[in-house]
Structures are given as C-alpha cells and as structure tokens.
KEKE-3310 file (N, C-alpha, C; in steps of 0.2 Angstrom, whole numbers, plus 5000, padded with zeros to 4 digits):
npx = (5081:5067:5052:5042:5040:5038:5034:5032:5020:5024:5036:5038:5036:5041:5027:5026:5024:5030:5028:5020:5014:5012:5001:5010:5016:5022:5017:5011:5000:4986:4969:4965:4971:4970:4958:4958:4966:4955:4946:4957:4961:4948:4948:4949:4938:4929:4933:4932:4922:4926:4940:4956:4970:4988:5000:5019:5033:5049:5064:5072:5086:5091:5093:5078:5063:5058:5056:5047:5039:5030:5023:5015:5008:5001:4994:4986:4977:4972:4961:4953:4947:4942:4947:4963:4975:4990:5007:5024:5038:5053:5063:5058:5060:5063:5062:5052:5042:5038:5033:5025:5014:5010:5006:4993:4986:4974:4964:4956:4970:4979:4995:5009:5024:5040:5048:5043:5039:5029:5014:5011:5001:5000:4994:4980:4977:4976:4965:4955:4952:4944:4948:4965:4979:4996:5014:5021:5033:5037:5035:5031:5020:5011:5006:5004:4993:4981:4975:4967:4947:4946:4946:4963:4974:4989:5003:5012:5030:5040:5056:5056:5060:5060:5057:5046:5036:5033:5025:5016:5008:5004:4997:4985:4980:4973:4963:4965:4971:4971:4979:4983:4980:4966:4960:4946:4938:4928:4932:4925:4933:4939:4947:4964:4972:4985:4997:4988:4985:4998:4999:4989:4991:5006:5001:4990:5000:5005:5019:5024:5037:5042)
npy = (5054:5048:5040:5039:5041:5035:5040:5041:5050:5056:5057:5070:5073:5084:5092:5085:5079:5066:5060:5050:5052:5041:5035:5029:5014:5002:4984:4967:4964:4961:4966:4951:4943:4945:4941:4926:4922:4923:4912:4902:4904:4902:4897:4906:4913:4908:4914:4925:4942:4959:4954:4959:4961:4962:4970:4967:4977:4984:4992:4999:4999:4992:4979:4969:4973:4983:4971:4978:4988:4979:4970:4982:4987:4978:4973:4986:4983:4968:4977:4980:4971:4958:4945:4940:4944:4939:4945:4943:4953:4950:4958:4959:4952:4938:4937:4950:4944:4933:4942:4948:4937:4935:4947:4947:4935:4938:4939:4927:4923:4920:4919:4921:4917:4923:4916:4904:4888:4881:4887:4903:4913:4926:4936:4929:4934:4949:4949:4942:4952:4964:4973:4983:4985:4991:4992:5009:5010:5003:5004:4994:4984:4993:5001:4987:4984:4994:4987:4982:4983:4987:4999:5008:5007:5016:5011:5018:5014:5022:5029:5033:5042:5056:5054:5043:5048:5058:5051:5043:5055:5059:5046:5050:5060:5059:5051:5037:5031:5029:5035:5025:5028:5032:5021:5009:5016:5013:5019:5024:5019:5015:5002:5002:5003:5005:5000:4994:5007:5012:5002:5004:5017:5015:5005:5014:5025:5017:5008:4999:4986:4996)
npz = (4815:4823:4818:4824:4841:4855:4872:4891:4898:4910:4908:4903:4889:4872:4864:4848:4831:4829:4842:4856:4868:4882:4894:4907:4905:4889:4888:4890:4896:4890:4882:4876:4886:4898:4897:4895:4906:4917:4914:4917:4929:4938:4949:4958:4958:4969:4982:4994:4993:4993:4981:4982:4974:4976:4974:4974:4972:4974:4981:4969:4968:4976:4989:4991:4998:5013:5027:5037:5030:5020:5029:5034:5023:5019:5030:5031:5019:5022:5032:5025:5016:5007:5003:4998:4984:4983:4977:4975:4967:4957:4965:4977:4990:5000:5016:5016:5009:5018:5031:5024:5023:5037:5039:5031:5039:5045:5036:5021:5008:4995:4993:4980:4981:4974:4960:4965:4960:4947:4937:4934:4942:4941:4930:4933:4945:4941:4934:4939:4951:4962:4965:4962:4972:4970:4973:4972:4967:4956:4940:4927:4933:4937:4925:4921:4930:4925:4915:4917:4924:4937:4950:4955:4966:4975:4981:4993:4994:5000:5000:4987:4971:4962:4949:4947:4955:4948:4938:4948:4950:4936:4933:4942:4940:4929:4932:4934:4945:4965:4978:4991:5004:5000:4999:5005:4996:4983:4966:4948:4935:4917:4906:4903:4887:4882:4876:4866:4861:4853:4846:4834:4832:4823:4814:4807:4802:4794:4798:4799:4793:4786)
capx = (5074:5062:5045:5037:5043:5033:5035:5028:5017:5025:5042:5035:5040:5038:5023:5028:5019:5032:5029:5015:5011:5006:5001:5014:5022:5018:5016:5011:4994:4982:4961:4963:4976:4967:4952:4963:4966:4952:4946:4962:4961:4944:4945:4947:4930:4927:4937:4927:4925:4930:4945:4963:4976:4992:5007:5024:5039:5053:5068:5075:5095:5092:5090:5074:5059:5058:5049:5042:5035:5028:5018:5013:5004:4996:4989:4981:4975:4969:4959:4945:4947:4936:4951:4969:4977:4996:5010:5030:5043:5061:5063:5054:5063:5059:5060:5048:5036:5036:5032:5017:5009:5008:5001:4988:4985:4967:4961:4958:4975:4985:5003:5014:5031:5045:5054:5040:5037:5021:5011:5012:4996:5001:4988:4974:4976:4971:4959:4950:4953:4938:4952:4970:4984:5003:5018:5024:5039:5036:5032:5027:5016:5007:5005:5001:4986:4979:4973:4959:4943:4947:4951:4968:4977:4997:5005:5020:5035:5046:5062:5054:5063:5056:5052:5041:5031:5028:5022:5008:5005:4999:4990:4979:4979:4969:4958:4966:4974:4972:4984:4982:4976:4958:4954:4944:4931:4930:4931:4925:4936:4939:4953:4968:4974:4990:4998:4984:4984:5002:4998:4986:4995:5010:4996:4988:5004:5012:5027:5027:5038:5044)
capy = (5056:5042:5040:5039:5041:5032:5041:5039:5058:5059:5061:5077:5074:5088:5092:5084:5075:5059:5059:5048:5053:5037:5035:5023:5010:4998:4980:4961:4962:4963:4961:4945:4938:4944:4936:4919:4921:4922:4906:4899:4903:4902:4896:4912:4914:4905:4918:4931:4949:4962:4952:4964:4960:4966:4969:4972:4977:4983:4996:4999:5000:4990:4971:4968:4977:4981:4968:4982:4991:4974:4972:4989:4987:4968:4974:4992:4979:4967:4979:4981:4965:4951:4943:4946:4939:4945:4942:4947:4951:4948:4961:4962:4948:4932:4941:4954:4939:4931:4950:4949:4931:4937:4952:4945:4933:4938:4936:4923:4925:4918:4922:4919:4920:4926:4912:4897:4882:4881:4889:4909:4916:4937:4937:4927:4939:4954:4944:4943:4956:4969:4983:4983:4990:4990:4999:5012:5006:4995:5005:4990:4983:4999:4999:4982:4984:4997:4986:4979:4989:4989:5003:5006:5011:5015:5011:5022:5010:5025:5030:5035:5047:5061:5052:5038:5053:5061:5043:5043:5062:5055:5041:5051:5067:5056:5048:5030:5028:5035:5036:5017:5031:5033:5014:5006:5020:5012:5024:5022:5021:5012:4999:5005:4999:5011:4996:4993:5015:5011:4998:5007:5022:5011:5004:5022:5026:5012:5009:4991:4986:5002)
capz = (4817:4824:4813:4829:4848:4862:4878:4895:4899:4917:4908:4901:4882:4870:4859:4841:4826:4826:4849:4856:4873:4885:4902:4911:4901:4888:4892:4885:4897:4883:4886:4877:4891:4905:4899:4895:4913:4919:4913:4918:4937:4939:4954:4963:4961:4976:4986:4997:4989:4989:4981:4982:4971:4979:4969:4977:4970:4980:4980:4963:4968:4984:4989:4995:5001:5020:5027:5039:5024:5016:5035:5035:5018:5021:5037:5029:5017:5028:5037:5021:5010:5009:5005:4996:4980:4983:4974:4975:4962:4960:4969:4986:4993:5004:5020:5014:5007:5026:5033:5020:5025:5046:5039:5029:5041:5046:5029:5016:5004:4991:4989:4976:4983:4968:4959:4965:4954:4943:4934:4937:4943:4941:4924:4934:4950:4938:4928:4946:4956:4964:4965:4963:4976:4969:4976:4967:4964:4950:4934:4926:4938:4938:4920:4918:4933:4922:4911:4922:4922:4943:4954:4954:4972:4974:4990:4994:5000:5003:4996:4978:4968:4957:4941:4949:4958:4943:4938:4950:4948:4929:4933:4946:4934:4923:4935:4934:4951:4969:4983:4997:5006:4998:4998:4998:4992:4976:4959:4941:4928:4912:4906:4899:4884:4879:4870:4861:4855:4851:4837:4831:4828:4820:4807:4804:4801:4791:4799:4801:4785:4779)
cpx = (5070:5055:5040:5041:5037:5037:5031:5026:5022:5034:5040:5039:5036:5033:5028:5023:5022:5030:5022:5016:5008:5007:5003:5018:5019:5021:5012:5002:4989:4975:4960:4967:4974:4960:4954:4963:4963:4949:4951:4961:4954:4940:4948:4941:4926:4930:4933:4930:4925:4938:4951:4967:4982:4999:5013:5028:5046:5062:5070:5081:5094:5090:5084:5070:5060:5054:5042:5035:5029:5023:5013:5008:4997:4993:4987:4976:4968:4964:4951:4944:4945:4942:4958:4971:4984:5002:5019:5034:5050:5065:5063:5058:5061:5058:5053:5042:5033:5031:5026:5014:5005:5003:4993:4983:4975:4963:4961:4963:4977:4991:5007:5022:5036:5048:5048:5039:5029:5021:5011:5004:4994:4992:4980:4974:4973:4967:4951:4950:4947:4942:4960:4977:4990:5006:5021:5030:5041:5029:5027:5022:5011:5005:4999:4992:4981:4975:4968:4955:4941:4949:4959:4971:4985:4999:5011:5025:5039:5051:5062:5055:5057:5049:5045:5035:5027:5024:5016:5007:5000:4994:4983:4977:4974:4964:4960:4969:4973:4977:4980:4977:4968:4956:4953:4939:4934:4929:4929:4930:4937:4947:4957:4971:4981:4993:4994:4983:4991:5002:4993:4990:5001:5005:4994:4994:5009:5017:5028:5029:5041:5050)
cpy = (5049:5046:5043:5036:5040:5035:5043:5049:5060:5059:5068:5078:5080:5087:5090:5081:5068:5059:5057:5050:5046:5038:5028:5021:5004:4993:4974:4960:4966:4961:4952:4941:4939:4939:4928:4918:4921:4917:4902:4898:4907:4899:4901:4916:4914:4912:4923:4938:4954:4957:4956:4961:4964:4964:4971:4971:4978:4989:4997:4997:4996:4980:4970:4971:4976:4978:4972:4984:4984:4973:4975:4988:4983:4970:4980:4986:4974:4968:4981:4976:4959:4946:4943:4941:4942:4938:4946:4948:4949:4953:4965:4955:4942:4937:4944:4948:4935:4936:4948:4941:4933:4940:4951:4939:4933:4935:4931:4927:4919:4921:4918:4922:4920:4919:4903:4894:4883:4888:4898:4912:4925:4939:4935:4931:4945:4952:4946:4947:4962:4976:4978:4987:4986:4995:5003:5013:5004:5000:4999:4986:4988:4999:4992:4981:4990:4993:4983:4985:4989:4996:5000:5009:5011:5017:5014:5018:5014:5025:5032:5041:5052:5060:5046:5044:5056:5055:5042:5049:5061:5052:5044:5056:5065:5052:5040:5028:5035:5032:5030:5022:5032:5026:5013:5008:5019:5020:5022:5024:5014:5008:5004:5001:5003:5006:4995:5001:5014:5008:5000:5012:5020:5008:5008:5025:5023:5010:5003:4987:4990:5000)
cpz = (4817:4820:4819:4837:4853:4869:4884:4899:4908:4914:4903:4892:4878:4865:4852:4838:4826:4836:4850:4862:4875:4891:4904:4905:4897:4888:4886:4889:4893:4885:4885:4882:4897:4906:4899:4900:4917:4920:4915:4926:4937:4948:4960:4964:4968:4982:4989:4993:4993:4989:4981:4979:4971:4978:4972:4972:4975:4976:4973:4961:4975:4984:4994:4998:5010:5022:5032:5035:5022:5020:5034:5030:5018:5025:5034:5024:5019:5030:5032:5014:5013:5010:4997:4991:4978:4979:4972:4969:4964:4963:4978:4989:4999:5010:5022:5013:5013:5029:5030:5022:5034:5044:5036:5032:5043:5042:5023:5010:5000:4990:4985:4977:4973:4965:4960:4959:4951:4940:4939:4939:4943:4936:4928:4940:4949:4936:4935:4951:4955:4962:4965:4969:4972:4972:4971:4965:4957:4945:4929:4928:4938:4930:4919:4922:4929:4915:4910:4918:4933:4945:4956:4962:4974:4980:4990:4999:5004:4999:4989:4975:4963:4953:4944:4953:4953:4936:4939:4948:4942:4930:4937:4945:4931:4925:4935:4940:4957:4975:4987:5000:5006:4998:5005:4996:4983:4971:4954:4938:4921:4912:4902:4896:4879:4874:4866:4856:4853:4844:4835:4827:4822:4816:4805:4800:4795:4790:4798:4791:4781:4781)
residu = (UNK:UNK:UNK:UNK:UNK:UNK:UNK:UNK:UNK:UNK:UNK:UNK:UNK:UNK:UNK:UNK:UNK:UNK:UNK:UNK:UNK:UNK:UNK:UNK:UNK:UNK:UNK:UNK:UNK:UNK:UNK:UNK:UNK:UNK:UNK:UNK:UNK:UNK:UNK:UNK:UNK:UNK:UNK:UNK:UNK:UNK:UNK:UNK:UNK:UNK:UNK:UNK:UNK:UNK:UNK:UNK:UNK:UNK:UNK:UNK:UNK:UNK:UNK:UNK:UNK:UNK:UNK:UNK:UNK:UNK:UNK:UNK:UNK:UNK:UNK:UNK:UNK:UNK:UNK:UNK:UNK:UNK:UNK:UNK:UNK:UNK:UNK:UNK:UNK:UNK:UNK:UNK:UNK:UNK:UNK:UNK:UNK:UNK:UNK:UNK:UNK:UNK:UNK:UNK:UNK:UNK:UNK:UNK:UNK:UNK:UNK:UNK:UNK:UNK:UNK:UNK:UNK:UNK:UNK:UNK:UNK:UNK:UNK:UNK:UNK:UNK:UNK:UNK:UNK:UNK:UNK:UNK:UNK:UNK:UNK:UNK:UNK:UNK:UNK:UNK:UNK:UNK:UNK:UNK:UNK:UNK:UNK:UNK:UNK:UNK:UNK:UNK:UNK:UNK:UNK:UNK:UNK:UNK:UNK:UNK:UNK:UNK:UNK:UNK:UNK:UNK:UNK:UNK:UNK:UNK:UNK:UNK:UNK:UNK:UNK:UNK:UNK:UNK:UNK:UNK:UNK:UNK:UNK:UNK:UNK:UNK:UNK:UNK:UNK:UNK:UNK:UNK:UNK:UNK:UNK:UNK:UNK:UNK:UNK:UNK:UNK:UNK:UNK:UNK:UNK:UNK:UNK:UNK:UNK:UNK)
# end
C-alpha cells in the first residue's frame, strides 16, 4: 500500500485518503524556472504581441507529425498572432518542422527545430508567451504550459485515443484550457502549480525520510 498515490483526474482515480487527484502531469517547469527564463530570453520582448508560443508534439506510436497537420496549425495560427514562438519535439519530425516555417511564414517567428545546437529556448517561449497553443498529443507539454498564467489553447492533431480526450476534457472542466478552436478570445485563468501541491502534500504528510 502506497502512503500516497499521485494520479492524473482525467484517469478517473478512486476517492481515497492516500490518492491525490491532479490535473495533467507533474513536471520540472516551476514559477522560479519560468521566471530564470524570462530574464534569460529577454530578448523576445522585442517580438510583436500577441506573442503565441506553439508547442508541437506528434503521434505517440508513429514517426513523425503529418506535416499537413503542422501547416494546418501554423497558418490557423498565423492568421491572429502578432507573431509565433514555436518549437518541435522529438517527436514531430523535420518534415513536419519545414511544413511549420511556410506556414508561419507571414508572421514574425522563432522556431526551434528538435535536436539543434545551443541553448534550448522551450522554458523562455513560456516565460514570454501572450497565450499558449499545444497539440494534444503531448501530455507533458500540456502540463508544463499550465504553468504560465496564459491562456491555454489545445490543437487537435487527429488520431488521439480516449485517454488524451479525457485529458483535454479535465483541463477545460476546470477552466484551464479551450479547444484552437476558441482562439484567440482570450480567458482568465491562473497558473498551475500541481507539482508544487504535490510537495506540499508530501511535507504535510511527512513522507520524505520515512
């Protein structure tokens, strides 16, 4: 018997005393690492706003986002951002990351293709970003955009199975994310900090050490 069980609300765990209920997943992006990063890349300040920070991920069991899809996204994009601060995983696939430069073509961008040299910019992309779009693919990614105090928007790549639906279902149950669809009518909502109620609860508790 665990002290205490972390699990994520959209897998529907049952009520207990040792079960902690969070929304999505937890994660290493923390407020002090967002704010580190914002001073870090500072110079996306310059960058016209509404700034978009657009997170792709890419099939689960598959090589490669379609680079249609990646298109598809960058040009809805595009069509309401001042300008775009995207960036792929290992994942989405070069193809795909070409796909997304045409499309974003209109707009001032950054991309961080998968695997380049330097310094990683994902931390300073949330740090500064107006709204966030990710696909929802990428539990993590989705998670970790939650950490902002931005709107949070979830692009549907296609092909996503049950548990990732009942994923978004949570985050937009709870007010913290809405369907691509609705941008860019921004929403208020708050940061979320679920690793941070985690180590709480774990002190409260005094697990660490037993």
């Amino acid at each position: 018997r665990f002290d205490l069980l972390v699990a994520g609300r959209h897998d529907d765990p049952p009520a207990a005393p040792n079960i902690l209920p969070i929304l999505g997943a937890t994660h290493r992006m923390s407020p002090a690492r967002l704010a580190a990063a914002r001073a870090e890349w500072a110079d996306f300040a310059a960058l016209p706003s509404p700034r978009v920070a657009l997170l792709l991920g890419g099939p689960p069991r598959a090589e490669g986002m379609a680079p249609a899809t990646a298109a598809a996204i960058g040009a809805r994009i595009a069509g309401f951002a001042g300008s775009v601060l995207a960036t792929g995983s290992r994942r989405t696939g070069a193809a795909a990351e070409e796909a997304l430069v045409g499309a974003l073509a209109p707009v001032p961008h950054r991309l961080h293709r998968w695997g380049a040299g330097g310094a990683n910019p994902y931390a300073g992309m949330l740090a500064w970003a107006d709204m966030v779009v990710v696909t929802g693919d990428s539990v993590s990614m989705l998670s970790e955009s939650l950490a902002t105090a931005a709107p949070v928007f979830i692009a549907d790549p296609g092909g996503l199975g049950p548990r990732h639906r009942r994923l978004h279902d949570s985050l937009i149950s709870a007010g913290q994310a809405r369907p691509l669809e609705a941008a860019p009518e921004a929403f208020a909502r708050s940061a979320l900090d679920e690793t941070g109620r985690v180590a709480d609860a774990i002190r409260q508790r005094r697990l660490i050490g037993a």
